[in-house]
Each structure stands twice: as structure tokens, then as C-alpha cells.
N, C-alpha and C positions, 0 to 999 in steps of 0.2 A: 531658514525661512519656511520652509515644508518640510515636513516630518519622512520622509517618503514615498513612494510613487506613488501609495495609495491615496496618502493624504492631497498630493496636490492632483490628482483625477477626481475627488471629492468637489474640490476649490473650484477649478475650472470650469466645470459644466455650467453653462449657460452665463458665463463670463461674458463679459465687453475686454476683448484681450488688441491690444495693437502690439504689432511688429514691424520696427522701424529696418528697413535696410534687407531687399528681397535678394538675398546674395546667396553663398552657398551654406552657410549653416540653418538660414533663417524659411528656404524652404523648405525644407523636408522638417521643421516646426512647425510653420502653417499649417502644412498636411497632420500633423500628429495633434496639434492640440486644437484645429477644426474637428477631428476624429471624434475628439474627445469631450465634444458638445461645445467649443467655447466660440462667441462671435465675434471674428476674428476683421480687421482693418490692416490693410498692410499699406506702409510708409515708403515712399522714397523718394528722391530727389529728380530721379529719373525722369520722363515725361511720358505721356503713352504712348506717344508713337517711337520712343527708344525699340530696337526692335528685340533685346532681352528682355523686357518687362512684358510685352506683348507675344511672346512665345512663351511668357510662366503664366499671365491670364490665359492663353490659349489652353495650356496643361491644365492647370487649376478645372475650368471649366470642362472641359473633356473625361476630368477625372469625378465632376459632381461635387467640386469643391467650393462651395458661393461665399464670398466673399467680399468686403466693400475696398475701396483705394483710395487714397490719397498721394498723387504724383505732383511731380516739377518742383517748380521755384519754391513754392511758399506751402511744401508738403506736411510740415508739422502746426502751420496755425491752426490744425483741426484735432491737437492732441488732447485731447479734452472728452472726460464722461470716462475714462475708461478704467475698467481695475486692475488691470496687471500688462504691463508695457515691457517688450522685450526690445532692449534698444540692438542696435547693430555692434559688434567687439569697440569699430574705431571711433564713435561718438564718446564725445566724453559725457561724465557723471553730469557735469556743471553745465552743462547744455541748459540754456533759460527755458527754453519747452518742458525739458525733464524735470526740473525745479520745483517748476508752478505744479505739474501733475501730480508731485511728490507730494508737495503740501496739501491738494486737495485727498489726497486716501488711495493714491494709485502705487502700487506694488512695482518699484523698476527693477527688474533682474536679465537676464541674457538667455540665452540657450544654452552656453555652459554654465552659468550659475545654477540654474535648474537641473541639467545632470549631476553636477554636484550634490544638490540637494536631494536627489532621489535615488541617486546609484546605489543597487546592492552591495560590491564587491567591491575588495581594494583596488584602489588609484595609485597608478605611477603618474607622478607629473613631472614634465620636461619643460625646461625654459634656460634661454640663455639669449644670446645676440648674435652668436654662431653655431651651426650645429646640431642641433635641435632637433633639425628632421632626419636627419640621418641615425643618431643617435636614438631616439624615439623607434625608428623603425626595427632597429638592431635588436633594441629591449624587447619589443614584441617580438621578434623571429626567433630571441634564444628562448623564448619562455611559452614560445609553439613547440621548439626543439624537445622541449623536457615537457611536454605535455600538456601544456595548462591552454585551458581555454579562453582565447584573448581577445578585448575588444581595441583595435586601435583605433583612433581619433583625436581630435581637435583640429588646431590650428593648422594640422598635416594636410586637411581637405575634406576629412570624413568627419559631419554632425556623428554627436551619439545620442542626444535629448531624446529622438526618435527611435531611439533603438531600446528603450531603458525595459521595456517590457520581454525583451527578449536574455536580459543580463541575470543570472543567474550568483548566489555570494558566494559561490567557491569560484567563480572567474577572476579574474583581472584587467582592470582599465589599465592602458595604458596614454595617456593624454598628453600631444603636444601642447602647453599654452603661451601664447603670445602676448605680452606687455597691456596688449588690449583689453586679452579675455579675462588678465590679472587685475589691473589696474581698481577695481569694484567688486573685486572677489571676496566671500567672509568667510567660506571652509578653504581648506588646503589638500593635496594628498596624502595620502598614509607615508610615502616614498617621494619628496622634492630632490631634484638634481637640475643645476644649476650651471649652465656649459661652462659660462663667462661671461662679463659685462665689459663690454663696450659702448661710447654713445651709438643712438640708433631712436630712429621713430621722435629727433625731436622736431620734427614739423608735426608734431601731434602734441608728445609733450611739452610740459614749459619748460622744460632741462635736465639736465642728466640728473637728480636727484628725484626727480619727480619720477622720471624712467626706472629708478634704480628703488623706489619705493613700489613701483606698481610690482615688480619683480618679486619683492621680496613675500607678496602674499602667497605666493609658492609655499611658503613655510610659518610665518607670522601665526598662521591658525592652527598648526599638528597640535596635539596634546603632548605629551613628557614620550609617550609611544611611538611616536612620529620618527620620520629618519631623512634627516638632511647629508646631502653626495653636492661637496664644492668643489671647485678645480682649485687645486693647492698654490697654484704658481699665475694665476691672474689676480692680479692686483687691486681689483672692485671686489668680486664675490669674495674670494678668500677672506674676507675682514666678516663676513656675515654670520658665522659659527658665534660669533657675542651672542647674539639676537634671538637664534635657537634654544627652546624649548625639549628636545629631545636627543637623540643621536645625532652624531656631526662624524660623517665621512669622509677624507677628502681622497681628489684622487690626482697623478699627476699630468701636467700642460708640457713634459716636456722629458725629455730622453737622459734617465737616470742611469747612475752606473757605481758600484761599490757597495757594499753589503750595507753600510751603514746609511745609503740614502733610502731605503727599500725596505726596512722594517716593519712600519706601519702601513704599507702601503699594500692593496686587494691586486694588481695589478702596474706592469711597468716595463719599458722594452730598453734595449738595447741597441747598438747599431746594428743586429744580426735577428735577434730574435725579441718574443717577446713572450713571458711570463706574468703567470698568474703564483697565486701565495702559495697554493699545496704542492708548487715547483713543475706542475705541468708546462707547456713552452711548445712556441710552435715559430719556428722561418719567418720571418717579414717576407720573404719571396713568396712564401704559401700562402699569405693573407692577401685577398683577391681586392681588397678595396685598398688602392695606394695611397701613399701620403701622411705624413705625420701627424696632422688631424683628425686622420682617421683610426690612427693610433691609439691618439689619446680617448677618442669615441668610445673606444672600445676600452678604456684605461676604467670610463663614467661608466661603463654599462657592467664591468665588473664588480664595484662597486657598488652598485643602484641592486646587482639582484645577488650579493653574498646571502647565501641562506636558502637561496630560494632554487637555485641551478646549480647542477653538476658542471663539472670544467670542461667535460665532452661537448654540453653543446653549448658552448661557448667557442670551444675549438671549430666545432662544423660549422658554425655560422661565419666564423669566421675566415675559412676555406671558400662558402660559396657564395657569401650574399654579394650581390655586385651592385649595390647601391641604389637609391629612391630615383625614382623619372625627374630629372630636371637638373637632377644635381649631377654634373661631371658624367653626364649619360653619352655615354657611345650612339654612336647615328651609322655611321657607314662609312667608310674606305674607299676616297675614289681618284684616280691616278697616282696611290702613296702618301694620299695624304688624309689623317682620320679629322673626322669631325666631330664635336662634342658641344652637347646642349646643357649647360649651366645657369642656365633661365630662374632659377631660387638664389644663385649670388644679388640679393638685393640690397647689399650693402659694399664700403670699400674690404672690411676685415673679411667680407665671404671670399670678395675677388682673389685679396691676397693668398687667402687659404686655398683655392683651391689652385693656383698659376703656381704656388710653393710647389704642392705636389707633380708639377711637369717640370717645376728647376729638381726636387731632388731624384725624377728618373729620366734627365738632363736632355727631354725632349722642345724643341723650340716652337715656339706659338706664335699665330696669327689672332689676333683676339679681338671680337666684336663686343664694344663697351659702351652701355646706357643707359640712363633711365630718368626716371624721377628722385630728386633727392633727398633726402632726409635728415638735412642738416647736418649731417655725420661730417665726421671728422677724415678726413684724405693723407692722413701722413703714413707713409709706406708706399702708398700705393705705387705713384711714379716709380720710385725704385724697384718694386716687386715688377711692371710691367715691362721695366728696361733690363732686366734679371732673368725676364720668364720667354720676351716676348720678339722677333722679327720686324712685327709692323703691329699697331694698332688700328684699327677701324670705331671710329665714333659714330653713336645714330642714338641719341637720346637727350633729354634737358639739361643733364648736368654735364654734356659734353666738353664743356669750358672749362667745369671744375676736375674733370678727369685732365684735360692735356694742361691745365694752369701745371698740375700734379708731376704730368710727366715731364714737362719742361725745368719744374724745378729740380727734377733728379737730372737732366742733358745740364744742368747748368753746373751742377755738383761732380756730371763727370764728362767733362768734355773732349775729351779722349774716344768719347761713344756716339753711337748716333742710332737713332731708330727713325722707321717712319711710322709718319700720321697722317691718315686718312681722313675727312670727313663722308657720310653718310646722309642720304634724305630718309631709306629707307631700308628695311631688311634684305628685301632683294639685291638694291643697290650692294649694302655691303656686303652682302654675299659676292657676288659679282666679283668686287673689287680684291677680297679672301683668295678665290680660284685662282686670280691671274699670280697675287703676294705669297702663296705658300707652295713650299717647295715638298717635291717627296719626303716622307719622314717628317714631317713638319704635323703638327693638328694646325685645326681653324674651329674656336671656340669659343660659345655664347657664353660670357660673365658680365652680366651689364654693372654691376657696382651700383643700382639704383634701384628701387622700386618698378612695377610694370606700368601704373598708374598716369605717366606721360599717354602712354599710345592702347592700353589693353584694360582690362575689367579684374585680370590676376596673373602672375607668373607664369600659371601653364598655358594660361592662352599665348603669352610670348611665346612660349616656350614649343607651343604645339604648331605656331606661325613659324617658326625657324626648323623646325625638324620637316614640316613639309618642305619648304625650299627648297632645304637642303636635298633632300629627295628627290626633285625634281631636275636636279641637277643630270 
């Protein structure tokens, strides 16, 4: 769509620019392309007296930022007049507001479309249903390791639209994207890796096809140069190397063993260790982020940067990194018993994945589970919770749908028993946690839902539970 950055700072000055959705990618755009002379309308649903909307007017203005709004119920019937519309990731394309603006001559793109459009320097892009942000983060720490200077963002938390002036073409993007920021996407990264596909997000989308299309513009757009990293042993993405235009890496889902599974393969562990191709190898005891998942994380990220990183700092990353805020984040130890913030498990595959990790270093759990749902699919999960867990604690919308889950696993093994809790509140279940978990025990946030019931995004759960917790 722009040639770039120069050409779309040409475009914009003195634009009629609206931005639908003042969340966290979409202000530090305001600010970057009011900078850059355009006049600017921001959209939301919200109403003024929300009191997050009225602390970014408050900013905005404090900062000499003027700009016009459109809030509440019927926030987009004034989308109209304007030439270049950056919608919010989760609206869709098909929105009748966007439609009509379309056909009259208005430009719809994102704030990630636009740094795609304008970024100097190669892009890694990350996407999958699990994974993702860990994995994301890993690829940028090994490729600090070895030097190179990195910008991480996306769907992790951190906009980069606003940063593009500062990106330099011997850098490296490294970009989480989410189904959202994919789904209307027309370029790709130079590097797609693809965790896994799962359903997920279909209270947005119309079904898992429709899901698993937004996905695939990860790579649909590379040229023949392009390099697509699939997980070998998941059953959706693995099929998508057809489709591929350039390189097709895969890497493996799962704990190989025998010379002859391991040929083609960048990276792959054992029950003991885990090795890379030029035979270097390091302890699974020595690798600080537990769990098989994280394994395989690390299976994609060797993969994702063949060519680009030495196996040393692959190894030191792998010694130190202790993992992204929210995911399986340690909080504190208090009478024996650890606590842990998992507030990004927003699906059931995340929950599973990460309660696996406490059955395979056979530590027992108290586990706080909720949220909004996403129409996702629930099989495993009961069992993983009756596998992982002491008691459960519910405190979110799909409450019913989690203990429907775990009921059908007491009914499959009735030999066992767990208890279930209900919850009004975090407190509350916190509360209820202290009195249920023994020394040696954790007590840990994986809600299996969305934050979207009770919160504005994951970390605010997430930042509501680590305080309690502390106050404890």
C-alpha cells in the first residue's frame, strides 16, 4: 500500500485519518501520525465517562495532542469523510461501516499493516494458537545474544508503527501476530513460524477455516526467498508447506529418539538432553524454562534463526531466560507454598500446556480457572486438571464450561475425586487457594479464557492477581 516510511509521511500530512479502537497499539499511533501532520478522529465504543478513555483524553491533551472523538453506542455512524481508517486488530474487514468507507475512497489498514508497509529491516513473524509469546520472545533474546539489534513487538504488547523512524535495515523485526492483526494482512515476513493450530478466537471468527485462513497470511505473501518454520507433528499447520512459496522448515511437537527420526531436523530433545544439528547439547535440568512446550519453543526458535545465530547463544538463552510476565510467572513463596501468574493462558490448549509442565516436575496444583470464552474446544482439559491439580477454584464466564470438562473426566475415572470450588471474585479465590494448598503445593492463575469477562487485557488480570497475591 506505501512504498515506505517516506512515502506514507508524504500521504498523511494533512489527512482526515480515523482510528477506530484507543487500546494499546492504536495510541502510541495517534501520537505518531498526529506528529506527522494528519487529523486525526479516534473511535470507540467506549463512552466518555469510561475512565480509560478519559485518562488518554486527559494524556492526549496534556501532551498538545488535539484531536476530535467519537465514543459509546453508535461510535462509528460518524465514519465518514475520511481518507485512511486504521481499524482496531479485532474488528472485522466486513464491518458495514468499513465497507461503505471503502467504497467511497478511504484507505482501511491497521497499525500493523502500516509497519509492515514501511519497516526497513527484516521481519520475523510469529503466530500460532499456543506459544507465541514465549517463543517470540526467545527469538529476540538469542539474536540480542549474538548481537544484532532488535525490535520486538506486536501482539506481545509493544506497537512498532511508532517506532519505524528509529528502525534502521541491518536490524531485525521481530513481530508477534495474532489471527486479528493476520486476518487483512497483504505482505508477510521475510521468516513465518507457525507454533500450531488449534481452534481459538472463534467468537470472532466464523470457524475454524476462516481462523486458519487469517493464519496463513503469515506466509501466503513471502516471495520464493521467503522461509516458512511449521511444527512437524500438529496436525492443522503441518499440512500448509503445499501452500508455500519458498523455504519450508519444520521443527518437532514432540520428544524424538533414534538417529533416523532426527536427520532433518535443526533441533530436538530427548528424555535427558536436548540437541541442536552441529551436535552441541545441553541438560533439560540446565534449561531454566520447564516443560515440554517449552522444549519444543525452543525446537521453533532453532529453526526460525538457522544461519543467522551461533549455538552458543542459543545455549545461554537457554540457561537464563526465565520466561515473559504472565506466562507461568513465579510471584512469591508463602508458608511452602509457590504461587504463579499464568494470566496469558487464554485458551483451554494454553491451560493444558502449561499444568503439563507441573504433572511432568510432579508438582501438585491449586488452580484458579476463568474467563471469557472463545468458543474453543474443551477436550483434554478436565483430564489435564484432574492430572495436574488438588482442587480447582472457578471465577470467570466459562465456569460451567470448564467443570462440565472436569466432570466428564470424574465420570471417566471414578476411582478419583477432585474438588471444585466456585468464585465471585479474585480475592475470594484467592482466599479459598490459601486455606486448599498444602506446603509444596503452587496455587496458579490459568484461566482457559479470554480477560475480556472482567478486564480490558490479560495483564491487567494478571497485574490484579499478582497484587493480591502480595498482599497476602
Amino acid at each position: 500500500m506505501f512504498n515506505g516510511l517516506d512515502d506514507f509521511k508524504d500521504f498523511i500530512h494533512s489527512k482526515h485519518a480515523a482510528v477506530i479502537g484507543v487500546g494499546i497499539s492504536n495510541r502510541p499511533l495517534i501520537k505518531y501520525i498526529h506528529s506527522l501532520g494528519a487529523i486525526v478522529t479516534a473511535f470507540d465504543m467506549a463512552g466518555q465517562d469510561d475512565p480509560y478513555i478519559m485518562e488518554t483524553a486527559s494524556e492526549f491533551k496534556e501532551s498538545g495532542i488535539d484531536i476530535s472523538w467519537s465514543l459509546g453506542k453508535d461510535y462509528l455512524s460518524s465514519l465518514d469523510g475520511f481518507e485512511i481508517i486504521f481499524k482496531t486488530p479485532k474488528m472485522r474487514i466486513d464491518t458495514p461501516e468499513l465497507i461503505t468507507a471503502g467504497k467511497t475512497g478511504a484507505i482501511i489498514t491497521s497499525e500493523m499493516e502500516l509497519f509492515f508497509d514501511c519497516c526497513p529491516c527484516r521481519i520475523i513473524g510469529i503466530t500460532g494458537s499456543d506459544g507465541k509469546t514465549t517463543t517470540t520472545t526467545i527469538i529476540a533474546e538469542v539474536l540480542r545474544k549474538e548481537g544484532y539489534n532488535v525490535h520486538l513487538g506486536g501482539n506481545i504488547g509493544t506497537p512498532l508503527a511508532d517506532r519505524l523512524d528509529t528502525i534502521s535495515a541491518e536490524d531485525i523485526a521481530v513481530v508477534e501476530l495474532s489471527s486479528f492483526q493476520l486476518h487483512s494482512m497483504k505482505k508477510s515476513p521475510d521468516i513465518a513460524l507457525i507454533t500450531n493450530i488449534t481452534p481459538n478466537h472463534l467468537d470472532v471468527h466464523k470457524d475454524l477455516s476462516e481462523y486458519i485462513e487469517a493464519k496463513k497470511n503469515i506466509f501466503l505473501h513471502q516471495s520464493s526467498e521467503g522461509i516458512l518454520v511449521l511444527n512437524g507433528s500438529d496436525p492443522l499447520s503441518s499440512k500448509l508447506y503445499k501452500e508455500a512459496r519458498g523455504e519450508v522448515r519444520f521443527f518437532p511437537g514432540r520428544e524424538v529418539s533414534g538417529k533416523e527420526d532426527v536427520i532433518d531436523l535443526d533441533a530436538w530433545y530427548d528424555g535427558k538432553k536436548f540437541y541442536l544439528r552441529s551436535g552441541a547439547s545441553i541438560d533439560i535440568s540446565d534449561i531454566r524454562l520447564s516443560g515440554r512446550h517449552n522444549l519444543n519453543n525452543y525446537c521453533s526458535t532453532a529453526c526460525v534463526l538457522k544461519g543467522l545465530v551461533s549455538d552458543s547463544s542459543i545455549l545461554d538463552v537457554m540457561k537464563t531466560f526465565a520466561g515473559v510476565p504472565h506466562r507461568n510467572e513465579y510471584i512469591r513463596t508463602l508458608n511452602g507454598v509457590e504461587y504463579y501468574n499464568s494470566s496469558i493462558d487464554s485458551s483451554p490448549t494454553r491451560t493444558i500446556a502449561t499444568l503439563q509442565g507441573y504433572i511432568d516436575k510432579g508438582q501438585r496444583v491449586v488452580a484458579i480457572s476463568g474467563g471469557k470464552d472463545k468458543n474453543c474446544d474443551y477436550t483434554g482439559l478436565g483430564e489435564t486438571f484432574l492430572n495436574a491439580c488438588s482442587a480447582v477454584i472457578l471465577c470467570g464466564e466459562n465456569a460451567d464450561l470448564i467443570k462440565k470438562s472436569i466432570k466428564a473426566a470424574l465420570n471417566e475415572h471414578p476411582d478419583r475425586s477432585m474438588e471444585i470450588f466456585d468464585a465471585a471474585s479474585y480475592k475470594q479465590a484467592i482466599d479459598i487457594a490459601v486455606r486448599q494448598a498444602s506446603s509444596g503445593e503452587a496455587v496458579l492463575l490459568t484461566p482457559a479464557g479470554t480477560s475480556f469477562d472482567r478486564f480490558r487485557n490479560f495483564e491487567e488480570r494478571g497485574i490484579l492477581f499478582k497484587k493480591l497475591v502480595n498482599e497476602l
